[in-house]
Structure formats: C-alpha cells, structure tokens
C-alpha positions in Angstrom: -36.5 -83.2 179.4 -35.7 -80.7 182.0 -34.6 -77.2 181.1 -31.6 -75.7 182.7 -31.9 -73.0 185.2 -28.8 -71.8 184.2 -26.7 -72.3 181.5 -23.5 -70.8 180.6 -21.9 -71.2 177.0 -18.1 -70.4 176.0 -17.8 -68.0 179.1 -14.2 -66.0 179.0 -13.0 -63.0 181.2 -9.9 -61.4 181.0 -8.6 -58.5 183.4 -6.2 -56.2 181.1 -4.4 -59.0 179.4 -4.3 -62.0 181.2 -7.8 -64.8 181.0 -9.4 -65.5 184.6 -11.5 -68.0 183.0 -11.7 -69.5 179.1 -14.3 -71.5 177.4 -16.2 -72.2 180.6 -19.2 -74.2 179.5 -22.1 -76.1 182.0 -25.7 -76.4 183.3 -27.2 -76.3 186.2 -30.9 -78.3 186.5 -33.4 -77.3 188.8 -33.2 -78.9 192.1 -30.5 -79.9 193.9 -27.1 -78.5 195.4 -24.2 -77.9 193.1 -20.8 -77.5 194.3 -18.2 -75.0 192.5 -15.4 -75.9 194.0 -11.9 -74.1 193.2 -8.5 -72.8 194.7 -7.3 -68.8 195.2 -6.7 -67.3 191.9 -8.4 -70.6 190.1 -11.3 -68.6 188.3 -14.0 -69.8 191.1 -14.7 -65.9 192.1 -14.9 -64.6 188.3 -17.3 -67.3 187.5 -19.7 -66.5 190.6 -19.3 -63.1 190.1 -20.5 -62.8 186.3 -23.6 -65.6 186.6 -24.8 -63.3 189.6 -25.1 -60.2 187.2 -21.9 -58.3 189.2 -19.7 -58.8 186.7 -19.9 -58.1 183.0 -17.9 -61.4 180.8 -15.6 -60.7 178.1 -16.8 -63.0 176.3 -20.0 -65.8 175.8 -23.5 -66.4 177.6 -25.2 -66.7 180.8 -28.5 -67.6 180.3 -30.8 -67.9 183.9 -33.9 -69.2 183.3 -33.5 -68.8 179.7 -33.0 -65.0 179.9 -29.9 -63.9 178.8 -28.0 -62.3 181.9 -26.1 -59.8 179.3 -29.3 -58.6 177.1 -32.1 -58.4 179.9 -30.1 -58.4 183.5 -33.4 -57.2 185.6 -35.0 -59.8 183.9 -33.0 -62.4 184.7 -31.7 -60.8 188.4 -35.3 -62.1 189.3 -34.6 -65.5 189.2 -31.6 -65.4 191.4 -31.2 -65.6 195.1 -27.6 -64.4 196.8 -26.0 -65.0 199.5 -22.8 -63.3 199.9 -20.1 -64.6 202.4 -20.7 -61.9 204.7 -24.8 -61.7 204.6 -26.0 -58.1 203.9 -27.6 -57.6 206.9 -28.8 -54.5 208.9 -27.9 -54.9 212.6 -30.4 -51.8 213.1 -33.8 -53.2 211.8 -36.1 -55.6 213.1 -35.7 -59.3 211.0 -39.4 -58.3 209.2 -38.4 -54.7 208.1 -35.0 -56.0 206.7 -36.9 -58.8 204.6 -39.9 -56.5 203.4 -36.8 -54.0 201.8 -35.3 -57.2 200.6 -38.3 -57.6 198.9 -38.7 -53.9 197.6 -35.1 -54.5 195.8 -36.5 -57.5 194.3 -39.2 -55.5 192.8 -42.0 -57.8 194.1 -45.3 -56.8 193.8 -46.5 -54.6 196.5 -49.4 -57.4 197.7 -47.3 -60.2 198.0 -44.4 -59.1 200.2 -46.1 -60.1 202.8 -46.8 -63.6 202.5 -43.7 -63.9 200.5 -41.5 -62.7 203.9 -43.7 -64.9 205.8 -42.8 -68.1 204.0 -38.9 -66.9 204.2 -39.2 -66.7 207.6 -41.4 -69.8 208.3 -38.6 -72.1 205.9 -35.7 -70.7 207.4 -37.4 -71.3 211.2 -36.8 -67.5 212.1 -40.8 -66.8 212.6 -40.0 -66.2 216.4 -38.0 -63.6 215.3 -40.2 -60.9 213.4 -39.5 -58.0 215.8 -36.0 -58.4 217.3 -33.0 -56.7 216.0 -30.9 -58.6 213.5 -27.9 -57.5 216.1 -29.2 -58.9 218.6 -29.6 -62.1 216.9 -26.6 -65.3 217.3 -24.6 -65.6 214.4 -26.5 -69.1 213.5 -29.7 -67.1 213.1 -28.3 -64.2 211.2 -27.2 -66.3 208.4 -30.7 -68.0 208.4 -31.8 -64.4 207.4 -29.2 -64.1 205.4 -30.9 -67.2 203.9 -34.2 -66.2 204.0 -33.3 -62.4 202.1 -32.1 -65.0 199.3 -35.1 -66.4 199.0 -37.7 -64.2 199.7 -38.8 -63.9 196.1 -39.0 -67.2 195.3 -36.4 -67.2 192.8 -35.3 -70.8 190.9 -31.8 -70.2 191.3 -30.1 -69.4 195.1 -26.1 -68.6 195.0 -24.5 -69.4 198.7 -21.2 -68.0 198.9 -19.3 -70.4 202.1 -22.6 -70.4 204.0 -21.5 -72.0 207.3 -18.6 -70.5 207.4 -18.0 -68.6 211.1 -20.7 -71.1 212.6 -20.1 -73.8 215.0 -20.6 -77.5 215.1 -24.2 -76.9 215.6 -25.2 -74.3 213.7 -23.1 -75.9 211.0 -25.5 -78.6 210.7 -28.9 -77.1 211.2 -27.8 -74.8 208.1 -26.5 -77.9 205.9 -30.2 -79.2 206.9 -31.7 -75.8 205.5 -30.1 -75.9 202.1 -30.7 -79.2 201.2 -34.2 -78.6 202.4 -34.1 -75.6 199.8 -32.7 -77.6 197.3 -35.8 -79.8 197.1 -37.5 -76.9 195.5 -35.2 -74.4 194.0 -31.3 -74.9 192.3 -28.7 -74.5 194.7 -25.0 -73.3 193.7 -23.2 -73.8 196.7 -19.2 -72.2 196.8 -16.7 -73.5 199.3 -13.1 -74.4 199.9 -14.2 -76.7 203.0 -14.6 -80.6 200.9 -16.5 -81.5 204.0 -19.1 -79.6 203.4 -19.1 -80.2 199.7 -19.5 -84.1 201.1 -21.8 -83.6 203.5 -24.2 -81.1 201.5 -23.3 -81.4 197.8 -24.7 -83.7 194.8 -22.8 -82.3 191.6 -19.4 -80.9 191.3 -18.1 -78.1 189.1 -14.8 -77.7 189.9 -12.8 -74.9 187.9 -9.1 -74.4 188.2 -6.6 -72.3 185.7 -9.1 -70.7 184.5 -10.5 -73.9 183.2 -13.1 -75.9 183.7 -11.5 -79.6 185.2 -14.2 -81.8 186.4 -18.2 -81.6 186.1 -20.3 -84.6 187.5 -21.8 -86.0 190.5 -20.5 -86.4 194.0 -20.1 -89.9 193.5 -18.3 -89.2 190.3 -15.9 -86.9 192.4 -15.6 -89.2 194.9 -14.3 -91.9 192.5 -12.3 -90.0 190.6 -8.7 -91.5 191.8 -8.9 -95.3 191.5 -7.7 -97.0 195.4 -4.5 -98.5 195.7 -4.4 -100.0 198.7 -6.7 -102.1 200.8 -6.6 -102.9 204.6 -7.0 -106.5 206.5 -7.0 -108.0 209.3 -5.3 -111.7 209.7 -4.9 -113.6 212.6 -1.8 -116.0 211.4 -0.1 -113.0 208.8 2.2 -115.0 206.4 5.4 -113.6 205.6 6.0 -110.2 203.4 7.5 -111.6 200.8 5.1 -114.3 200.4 2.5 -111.9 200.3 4.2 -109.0 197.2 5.0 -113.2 195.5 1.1 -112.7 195.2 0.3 -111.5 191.2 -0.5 -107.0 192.0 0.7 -106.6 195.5 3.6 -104.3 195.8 4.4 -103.4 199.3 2.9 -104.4 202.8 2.6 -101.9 205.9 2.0 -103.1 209.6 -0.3 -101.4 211.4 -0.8 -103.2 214.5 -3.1 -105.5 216.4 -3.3 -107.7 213.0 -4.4 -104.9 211.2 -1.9 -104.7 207.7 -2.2 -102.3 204.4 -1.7 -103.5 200.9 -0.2 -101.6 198.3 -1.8 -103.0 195.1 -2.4 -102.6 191.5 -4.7 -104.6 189.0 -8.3 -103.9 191.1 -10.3 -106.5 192.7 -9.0 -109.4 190.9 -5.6 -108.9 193.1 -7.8 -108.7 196.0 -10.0 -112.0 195.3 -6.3 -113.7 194.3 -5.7 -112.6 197.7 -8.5 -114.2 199.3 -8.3 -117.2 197.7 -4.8 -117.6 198.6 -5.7 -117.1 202.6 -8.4 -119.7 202.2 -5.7 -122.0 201.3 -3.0 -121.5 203.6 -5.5 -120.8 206.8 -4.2 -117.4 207.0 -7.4 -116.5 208.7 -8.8 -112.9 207.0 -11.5 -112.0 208.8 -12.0 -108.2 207.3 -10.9 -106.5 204.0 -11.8 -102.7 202.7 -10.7 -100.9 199.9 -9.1 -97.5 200.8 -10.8 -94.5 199.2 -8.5 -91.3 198.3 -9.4 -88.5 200.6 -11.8 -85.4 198.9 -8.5 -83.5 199.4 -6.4 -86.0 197.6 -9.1 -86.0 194.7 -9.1 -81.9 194.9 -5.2 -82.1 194.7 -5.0 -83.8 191.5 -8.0 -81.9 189.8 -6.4 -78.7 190.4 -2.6 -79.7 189.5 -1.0 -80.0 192.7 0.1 -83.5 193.1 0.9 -85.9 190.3 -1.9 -88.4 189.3 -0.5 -92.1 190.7 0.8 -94.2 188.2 
C-alpha cells in the first residue's frame, strides 16, 4: 500500500475566538496533482499555510513524509517544495546564483548543489538561462524559476500557490505542461480559484469551505458531483410541446434554433431511452442527443453553499 506524503489528522485553527478551520482530515499520495480548491475567507489559506510549516495549528497533526510538521519542522521542511503566488525571486542575481542560495536554505549538502540546480534547471527548460538576470527574464520564465527554486532539492511534496496566474495563453499552457510533468515524480498540491485550471491540470479535489472540509475525491468525482437535468437534441420533424412533457420525466422544453431543442428532465436515462423509443415510432427523426453536464462553477457553487442543490 502506498504511504501518504502527507497526512493531516483533526487539523483546527482558531484566530482569537473564532475557528478558520475544524476537524480537517485527508491524505495526499505521492504522485499526482491535487487541487485545494476554496472561496475568500473559506479556510483554503489557513490550511496551506500550517502544512507548509508557516503557520503553527491550534489543534491536530501534519505529518509530511511521516515527520511530524509540529515535533521536527526542519525535518519535515525538507520534504517540501513552495511556490508562493508571487515567486521569491531576486531580480538582481543571475538564474544559477539564485538556485545555488535556494539550495543553501534547503540545507543541501555542499557537493550536490550543483547537479541538483542543474536538473532544476534542465526540468523546468531554463538551462539557456544560467547567467542572465532573473529581471531580465519574461514573466513565463521567471515563474519557471520560481518552479525550479521549489524543486531544487528534490523534495516529495511541491505546494503551488495559483501558478499561472499573471501569465498569458501561452505561457499558461507550457506551465500546466511543467506540473503535470512534475507530478509524475513528486506530489503536487496545486491552490487556485481558476476551475479551469483545476480541469485542465488537476486529478483529485480537496475542496474546503466554512472552515470545513466539503468534498475530497477525484476530478471525475467533482465533475459528477451534480446529477444533469437536461439533455439537448436535434429533430428534423419536432412534435408538439405538450406531446413531448406527456412523455413519463420530461418537464419543460426550450427552443434553441436550427432544430436544436433542450429537455428539462428527471428520472436519468430511462426518460431519455423512453424518449428515443418514442421518436422511432412517430418518425420524429433524432439524429443527436447529449446529456448536459453542470459547469465546474455550478459544482463549486453548491459545494461551497451558494446556490441551493436542484431538487
């Protein structure tokens, strides 16, 4: 079975009086990208902050690598990778003297720093780099060093704090491509209020909101999480409305041009086979029909409170 690379049991924080978070329990395996996902104020901050060492919990366990992050924090500090929203970065030194006193902090053994900045540099594709100025560098490229400081030791567990955010289209995706390809090897937590990217980047969800932990599982899982209720088609000869809601789970019927029409429905796909066997019948020729998944912001809605689950 494969051990957690970080585990976190019964963790509480409270500022003065009032809980941030309460009972937060979950592990994290190690490979892959994990998405903590959260709104303002929801507890998403607290939690990052305390499994990075920054903050000290009120209450319970964080355990990374199977150190315990209150009892032995330089211990366990050199098993994680961070990368802050705003990368740490030095505009004034070259991209090799930053990553060699990124590697001092980590207390790596003098011999190996520099192989180890090396292979930062080589993974993140900033080799070309070595000796210019980290000011002088495009914003794309800085956060690839902001990368490469976070992993520069090799540790098992890399925090990314709303990596692509600032970046364009391009530079968007070439840094998606990086931490997936760093997830092959190392455990990714991955924090971002853009759902997109949790999509395009992300295979587990924690998602914490209240204080509370509301939804733990994989993407797929997330993605599922509010059942459709509707379904589009297209039919050439469209029967009347009212013969259509006579049909045994189908409320309501919207037009949406050029023979295009979507089905409000309720009962799953038996109401959708009902209707296809009813078109069959009455040569209502169907020639296309999808199911309609909720949106990653619908999902993200409900989860966190803000709309009402549908009946």
């Amino acid at each position: 079975m494969e051990n957690p690379v970080v585990k976190v049991e019964h963790l509480s924080h409270r500022y003065t009086s009032q809980w941030a978070i309460k009972d937060i329990n979950f592990e994290i395996n190690e490979r892959g990208v994990v998405g903590l996902l959260g709104s303002n104020g929801a507890g998403k901050s607290t939690t990052m902050n305390i499994i990075c060492g920054v903050l000290n919990q009120t209450e319970g366990e964080v355990y990374i690598n199977g150190i315990s992050l209150r009892d032995n924090p330089v211990e366990a500090k050199k098993h994680i990778g961070f990368l802050p929203q705003k990368p740490p970065l030095y505009g004034d030194l070259t991209v090799d003297e930053y990553l060699v006193y990124c590697a001092n902090l980590r207390l790596m053994n003098k011999s190996e720093i520099r192989a180890a900045v090396d292979k930062a540099k080589e993974r993140c594709g900033i080799m070309h780099f070595s000796d210019r100025l980290i000011r002088n560098l495009s914003g794309g490229y800085q956060q690839r060093v902001g990368i490469a400081q976070a992993i520069v030791h090799n540790p098992k567990f890399v925090v990314m704090d709303e990596p692509t955010n600032g970046l364009d289209p391009n530079q968007i995706l070439e840094i998606r491509e990086l931490i997936k390809e760093i997830a092959t090897d190392h455990s990714v937590l991955l924090s971002t209020h853009i759902l997109s990217e949790v999509q395009a980047t992300c295979g587990y969800i924690r998602m914490i909101e209240h204080g509370n932990m509301v939804f733990t599982g994989t993407m797929e899982e997330f993605n599922n999480y509010v059942k459709p209720d509707s379904f589009v088609v297209y039919v050439d000869n469209f029967p009347s409305v009212e013969t259509l809601t006579a049909i045994e789970g189908i409320n309501s019927v919207d037009e949406l041009g050029a023979k295009k029409y979507r089905i409000h429905f309720e009962g799953g796909r038996e109401t959708m086979q009902r209707l296809v066997q009813e078109s069959v019948k009455n040569n209502w020729g169907l020639s296309e029909i999808s199911l309609e998944k909720s949106s990653l912001d619908e999902v993200f809605a409900q989860l966190s409170g803000k709309r009402k689950p549908k009946a």
